[in-house]
C-alpha positions in Angstrom: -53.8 -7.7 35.8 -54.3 -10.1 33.0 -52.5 -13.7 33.5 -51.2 -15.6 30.2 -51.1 -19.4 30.5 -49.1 -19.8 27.2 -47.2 -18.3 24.3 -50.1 -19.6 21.8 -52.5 -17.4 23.9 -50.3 -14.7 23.3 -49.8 -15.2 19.6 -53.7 -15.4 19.4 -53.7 -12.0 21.0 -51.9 -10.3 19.2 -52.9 -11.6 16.0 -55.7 -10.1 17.0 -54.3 -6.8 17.8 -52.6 -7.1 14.4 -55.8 -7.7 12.0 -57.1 -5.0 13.5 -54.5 -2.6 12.6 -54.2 -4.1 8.8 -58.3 -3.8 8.3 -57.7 0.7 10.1 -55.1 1.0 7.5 -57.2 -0.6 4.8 -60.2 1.1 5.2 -58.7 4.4 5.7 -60.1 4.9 9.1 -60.5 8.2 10.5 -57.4 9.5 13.0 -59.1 8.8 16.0 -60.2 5.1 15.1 -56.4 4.7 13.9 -55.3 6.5 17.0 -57.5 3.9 19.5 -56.4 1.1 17.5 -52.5 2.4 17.9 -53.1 3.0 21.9 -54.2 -0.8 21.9 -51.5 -2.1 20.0 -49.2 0.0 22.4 -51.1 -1.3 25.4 -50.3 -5.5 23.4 -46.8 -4.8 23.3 -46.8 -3.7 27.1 -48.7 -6.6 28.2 -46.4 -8.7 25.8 -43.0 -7.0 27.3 -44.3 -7.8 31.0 -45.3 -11.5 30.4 -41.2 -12.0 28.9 -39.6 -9.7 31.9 -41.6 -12.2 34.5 -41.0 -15.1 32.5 -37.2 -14.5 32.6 -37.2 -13.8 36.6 -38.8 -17.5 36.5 -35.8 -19.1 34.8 -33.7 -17.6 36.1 
């Protein structure tokens, strides 16, 4: 389980995530780069969709 103590740390993240995805495309990686660097952007969103579902229990 990975704990987020901010929206900037998540930002950071996923700008990561992002760049990462621009410089596959670029380069014309191969399908299975492209395909590990889609799983992790899929895994980014999950982590991303959990972190706003527990944040909204908080508020609420």
């Amino acid at each position: 389980a990975i704990a987020f103590t901010d929206n900037d740390e998540l930002a950071e993240i996923g700008a990561v995530f992002l760049r990462i995805g621009v410089r596959a495309s670029h380069e014309g990686m191969d399908d299975w780069r492209l395909r590990k660097a889609a799983q992790w952007s899929g895994l980014w969103h999950a982590m991303v969709d959990r972190v706003m579902l527990r944040e909204q229990k908080e508020w609420k």
